[in-house]
C-alpha positions as CSV (number, residue, x, y, z in Angstrom):
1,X,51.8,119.9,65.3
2,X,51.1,122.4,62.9
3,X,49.1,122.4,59.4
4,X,48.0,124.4,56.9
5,X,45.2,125.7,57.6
6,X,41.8,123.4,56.4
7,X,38.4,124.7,57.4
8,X,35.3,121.9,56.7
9,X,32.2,123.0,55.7
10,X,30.6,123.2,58.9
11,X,28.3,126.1,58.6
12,X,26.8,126.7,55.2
13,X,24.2,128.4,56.1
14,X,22.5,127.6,52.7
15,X,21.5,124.5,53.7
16,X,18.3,123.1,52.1
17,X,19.4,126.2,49.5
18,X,23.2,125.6,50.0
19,X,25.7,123.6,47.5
20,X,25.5,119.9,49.2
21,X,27.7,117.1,46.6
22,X,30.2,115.4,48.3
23,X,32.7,117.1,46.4
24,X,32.3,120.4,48.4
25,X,33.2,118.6,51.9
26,X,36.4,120.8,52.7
27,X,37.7,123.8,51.7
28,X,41.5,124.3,51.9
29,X,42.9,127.9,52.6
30,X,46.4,127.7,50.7
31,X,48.0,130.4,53.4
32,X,51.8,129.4,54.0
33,X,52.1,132.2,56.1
34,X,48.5,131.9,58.3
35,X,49.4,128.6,59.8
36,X,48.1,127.7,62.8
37,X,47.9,125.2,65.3
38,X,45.2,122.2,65.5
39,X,44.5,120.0,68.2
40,X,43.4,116.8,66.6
41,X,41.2,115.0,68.8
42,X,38.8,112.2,68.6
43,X,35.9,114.3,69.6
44,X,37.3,116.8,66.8
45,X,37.6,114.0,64.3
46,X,34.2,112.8,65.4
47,X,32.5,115.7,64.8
48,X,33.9,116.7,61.6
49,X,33.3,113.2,60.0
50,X,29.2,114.1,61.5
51,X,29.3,118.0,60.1
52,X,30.4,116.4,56.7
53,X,27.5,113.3,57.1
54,X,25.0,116.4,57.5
55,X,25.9,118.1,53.5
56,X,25.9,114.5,52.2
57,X,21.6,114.8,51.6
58,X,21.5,118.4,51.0
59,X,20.4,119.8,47.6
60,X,22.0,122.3,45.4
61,X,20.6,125.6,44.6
62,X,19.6,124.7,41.7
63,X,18.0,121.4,42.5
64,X,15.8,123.0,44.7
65,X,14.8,126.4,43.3
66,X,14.1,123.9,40.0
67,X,11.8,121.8,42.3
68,X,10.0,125.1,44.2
69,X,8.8,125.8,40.4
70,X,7.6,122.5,39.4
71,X,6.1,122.4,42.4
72,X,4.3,125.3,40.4
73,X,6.1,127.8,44.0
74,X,8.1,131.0,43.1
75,X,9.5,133.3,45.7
76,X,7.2,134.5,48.6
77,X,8.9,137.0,50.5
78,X,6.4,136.8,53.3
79,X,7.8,133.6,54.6
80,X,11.3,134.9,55.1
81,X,12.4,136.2,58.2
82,X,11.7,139.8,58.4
83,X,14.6,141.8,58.3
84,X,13.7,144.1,61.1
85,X,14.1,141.3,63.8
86,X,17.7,141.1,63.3
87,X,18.1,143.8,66.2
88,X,16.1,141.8,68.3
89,X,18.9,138.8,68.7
90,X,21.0,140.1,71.5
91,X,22.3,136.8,73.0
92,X,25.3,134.9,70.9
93,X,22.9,131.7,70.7
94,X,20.2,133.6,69.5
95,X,22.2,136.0,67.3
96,X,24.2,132.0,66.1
97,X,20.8,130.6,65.1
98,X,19.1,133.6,63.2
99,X,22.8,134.2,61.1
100,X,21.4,130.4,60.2
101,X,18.3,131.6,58.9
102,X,19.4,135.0,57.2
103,X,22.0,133.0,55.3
104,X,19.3,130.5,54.0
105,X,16.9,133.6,53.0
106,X,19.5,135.5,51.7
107,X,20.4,131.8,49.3
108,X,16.8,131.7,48.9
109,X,16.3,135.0,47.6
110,X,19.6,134.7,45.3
111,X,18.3,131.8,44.1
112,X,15.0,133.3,42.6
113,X,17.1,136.5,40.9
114,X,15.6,139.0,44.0
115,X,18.4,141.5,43.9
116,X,17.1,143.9,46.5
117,X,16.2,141.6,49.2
118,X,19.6,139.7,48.6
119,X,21.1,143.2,49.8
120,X,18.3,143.3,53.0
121,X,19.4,139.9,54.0
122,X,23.1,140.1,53.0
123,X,23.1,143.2,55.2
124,X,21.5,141.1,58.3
125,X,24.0,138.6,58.1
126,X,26.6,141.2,58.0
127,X,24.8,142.8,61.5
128,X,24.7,139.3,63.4
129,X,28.8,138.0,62.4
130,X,29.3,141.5,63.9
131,X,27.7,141.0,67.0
132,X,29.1,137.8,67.2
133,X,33.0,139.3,66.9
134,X,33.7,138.5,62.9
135,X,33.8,141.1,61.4
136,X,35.9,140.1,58.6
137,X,33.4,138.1,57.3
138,X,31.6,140.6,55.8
139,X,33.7,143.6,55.5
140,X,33.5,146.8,53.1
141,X,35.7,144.8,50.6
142,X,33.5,141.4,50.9
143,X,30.0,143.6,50.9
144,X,31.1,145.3,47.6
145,X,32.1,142.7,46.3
146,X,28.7,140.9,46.5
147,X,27.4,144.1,45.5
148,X,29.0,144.0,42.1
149,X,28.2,140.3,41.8
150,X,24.5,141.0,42.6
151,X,23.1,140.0,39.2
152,X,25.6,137.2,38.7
153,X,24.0,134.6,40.9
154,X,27.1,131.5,41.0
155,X,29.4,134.4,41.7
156,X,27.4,135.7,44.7
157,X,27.0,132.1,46.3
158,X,30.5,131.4,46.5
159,X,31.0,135.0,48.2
160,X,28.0,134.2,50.7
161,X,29.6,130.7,51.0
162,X,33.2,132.3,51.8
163,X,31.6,134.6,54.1
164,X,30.2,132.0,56.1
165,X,33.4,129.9,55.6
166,X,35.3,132.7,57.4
167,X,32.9,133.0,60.0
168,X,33.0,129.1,61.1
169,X,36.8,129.6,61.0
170,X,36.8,132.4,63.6
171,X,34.3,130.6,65.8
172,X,36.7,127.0,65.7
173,X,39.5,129.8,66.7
174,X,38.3,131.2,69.4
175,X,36.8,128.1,70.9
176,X,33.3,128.6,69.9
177,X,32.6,125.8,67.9
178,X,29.3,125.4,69.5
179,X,28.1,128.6,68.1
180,X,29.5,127.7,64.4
181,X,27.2,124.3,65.0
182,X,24.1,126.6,65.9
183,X,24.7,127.9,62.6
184,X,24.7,124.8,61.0
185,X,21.2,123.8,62.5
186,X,19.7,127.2,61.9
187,X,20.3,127.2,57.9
188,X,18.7,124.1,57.9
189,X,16.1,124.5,59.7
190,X,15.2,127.6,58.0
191,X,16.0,125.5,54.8
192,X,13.4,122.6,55.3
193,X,10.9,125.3,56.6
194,X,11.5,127.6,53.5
195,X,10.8,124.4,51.5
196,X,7.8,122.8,53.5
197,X,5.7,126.0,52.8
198,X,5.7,125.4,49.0
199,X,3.4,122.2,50.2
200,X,-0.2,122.2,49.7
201,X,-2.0,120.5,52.2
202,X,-4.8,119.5,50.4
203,X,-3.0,118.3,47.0
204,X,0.6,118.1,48.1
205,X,3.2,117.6,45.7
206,X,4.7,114.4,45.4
207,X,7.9,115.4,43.9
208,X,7.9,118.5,46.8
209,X,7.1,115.7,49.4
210,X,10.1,113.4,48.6
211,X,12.5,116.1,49.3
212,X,10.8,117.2,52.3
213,X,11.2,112.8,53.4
214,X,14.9,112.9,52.1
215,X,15.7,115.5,55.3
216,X,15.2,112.6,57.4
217,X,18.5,111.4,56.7
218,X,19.9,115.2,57.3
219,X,18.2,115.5,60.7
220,X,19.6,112.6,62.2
221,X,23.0,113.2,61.2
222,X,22.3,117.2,62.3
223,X,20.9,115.2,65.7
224,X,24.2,113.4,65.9
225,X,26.6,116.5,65.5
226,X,24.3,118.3,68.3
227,X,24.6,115.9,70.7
228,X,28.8,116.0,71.2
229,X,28.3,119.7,72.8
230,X,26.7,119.7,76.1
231,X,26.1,123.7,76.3
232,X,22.9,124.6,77.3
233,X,21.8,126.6,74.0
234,X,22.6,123.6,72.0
235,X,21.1,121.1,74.6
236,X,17.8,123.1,74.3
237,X,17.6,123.0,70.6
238,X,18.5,119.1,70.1
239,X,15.5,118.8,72.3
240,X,13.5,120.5,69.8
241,X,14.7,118.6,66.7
242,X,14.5,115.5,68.8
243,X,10.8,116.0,68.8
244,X,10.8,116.5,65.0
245,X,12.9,113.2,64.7
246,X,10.2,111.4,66.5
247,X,7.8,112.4,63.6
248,X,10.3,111.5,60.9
249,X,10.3,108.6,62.5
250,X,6.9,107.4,61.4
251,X,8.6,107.2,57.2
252,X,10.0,103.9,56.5
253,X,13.0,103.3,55.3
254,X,13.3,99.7,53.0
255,X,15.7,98.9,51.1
256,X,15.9,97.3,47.4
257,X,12.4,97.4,45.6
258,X,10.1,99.6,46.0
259,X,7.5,99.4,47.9
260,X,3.9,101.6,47.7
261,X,1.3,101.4,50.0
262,X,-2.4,103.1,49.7
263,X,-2.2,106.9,49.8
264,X,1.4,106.8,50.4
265,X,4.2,108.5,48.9
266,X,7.4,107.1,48.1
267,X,11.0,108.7,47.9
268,X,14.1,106.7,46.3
269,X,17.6,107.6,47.9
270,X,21.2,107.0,46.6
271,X,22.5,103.2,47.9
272,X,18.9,101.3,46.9
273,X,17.0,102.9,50.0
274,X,13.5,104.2,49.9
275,X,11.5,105.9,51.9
276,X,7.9,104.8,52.3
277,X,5.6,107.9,54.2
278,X,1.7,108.9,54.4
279,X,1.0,112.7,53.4
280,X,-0.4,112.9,56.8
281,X,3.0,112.5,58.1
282,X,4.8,115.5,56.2
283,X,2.1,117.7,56.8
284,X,3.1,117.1,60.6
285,X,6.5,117.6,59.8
286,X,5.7,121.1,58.3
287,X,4.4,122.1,61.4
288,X,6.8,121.0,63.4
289,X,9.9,122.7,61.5
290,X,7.5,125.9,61.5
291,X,7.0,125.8,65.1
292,X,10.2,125.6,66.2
293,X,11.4,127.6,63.4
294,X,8.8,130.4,64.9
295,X,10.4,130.2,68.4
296,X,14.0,130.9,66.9
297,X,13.2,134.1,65.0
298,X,10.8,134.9,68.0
């Protein structure tokens, strides 16, 4: 059977930082002359109805750089991850997972206007879609193309976005879709960890903490998608955000009214749900997401 050519948003890489309405859910290539052939399978159809369940409870850009500066946050460089790793990554699951997190720094540092460390972290990305065979993702065309677009930031997200778009593509091609999935779980992990850092421990933002609850729903759909691939790289890291599921696992969810216990904090989500949580209980989940972010970029 063959079809035009449809590629689902399976890897923004933006996550946490990355363009997350409903709306957004496929991208359709027009190319009449690019066809190519799909295999339609339940497991395929299962897993692109789970990649789609994951951008459902992602914020946009916007949202979240506007919630980083009432959270009284701005951009910290310091918690990105360091551009000189990026030759470090020599193994395609490594090299997978840290494209991840340099597309979410690179979002995060577009979001915030920082034009030179756009370009560091654009460039990083470009290195690790190399390594990893695409290298039409972010060729001279492409990269001077964000270039020129480096002080216009909706333009540059939908070129970052496209590059990534390209990348998942070539990986679904070449029957490396676990990779593309490694990509998924990178940006948002590097997403919620980019985000958890804002939080003060002592006086943590409630506003700052209801986003950081609202991830629950992410994680478990992210959880879901991991577990159709049984390839050890994936295996190992749904082991890891299996752990952080378990302390998600202490918020609540109720639904209809809301319901506020002593010291807790309380998040309301689309369909009548809310979240009921102690501070205690993010705080752990901002060490988890740091801890197992810290072994990726390791």
């Amino acid at each position: 059977m063959k079809m035009r050519k449809y590629i689902y948003v399976a890897m923004s890489a933006t996550m946490l930082l990355a363009c997350g309405d409903s709306e957004t859910g496929t991208v359709v290539i027009d190319e009449p002359d690019s066809e190519i052939v799909v295999v339609e399978t339940q497991e395929t159809e299962e897993r692109v109805e789970k990649t789609q369940m994951v951008f459902r409870t992602i914020p946009s850009p916007l949202e979240t750089a506007s919630l980083f500066q009432n959270a009284g946050s701005g951009y910290n460089a310091g918690i990105t991850n360091p551009v000189e790793n990026v030759r470090d990554y020599a193994t395609n699951i490594k090299q997978s997972l840290n494209l991840g997190i340099y597309g979410a720094d690179l979002s995060f540092a577009n979001i915030f206007d920082q034009t030179q460390e756009s370009m560091l972290y654009m460039n990083c990305a470009k290195i690790l879609a190399e390594a990893l065979g695409v290298t039409s993702a972010f060729d001279i065309a492409t990269m001077r193309r964000m270039e020129s677009n480096m002080n216009n930031r909706d333009s540059l997200m939908v070129l970052i976005n496209d590059a990534f778009w390209i990348t998942d593509a070539h990986m679904k091609e070449n029957g490396q879709e676990h990779l593309s999935v490694l990509i998924i779980a990178g940006g948002w992990i590097e997403g919620l960890y980019l985000g958890s850092t804002s939080l003060d421990k002592d006086n943590p933002n409630q506003a700052l903490m209801q986003r950081i609850a609202d991830q629950k729903y992410s994680l478990n759909n992210l959880v879901d998608l991991l577990n159709t691939y049984q390839n050890d790289g994936v295996l190992e890291l749904t082991d890891k955000l299996k752990a952080l599921q378990l302390v998600y696992n202490k918020i609540e969810v109720k639904n209809g009214k809301t319901t506020v216990s002593k010291n807790s904090g309380v998040a309301t989500i689309g369909g009548g749900n809310v979240l009921i949580f102690e501070p205690e209980t993010i705080v752990e989940i901002t060490t988890t997401i740091q801890k197992i972010r810290d072994e990726i970029i390791s």
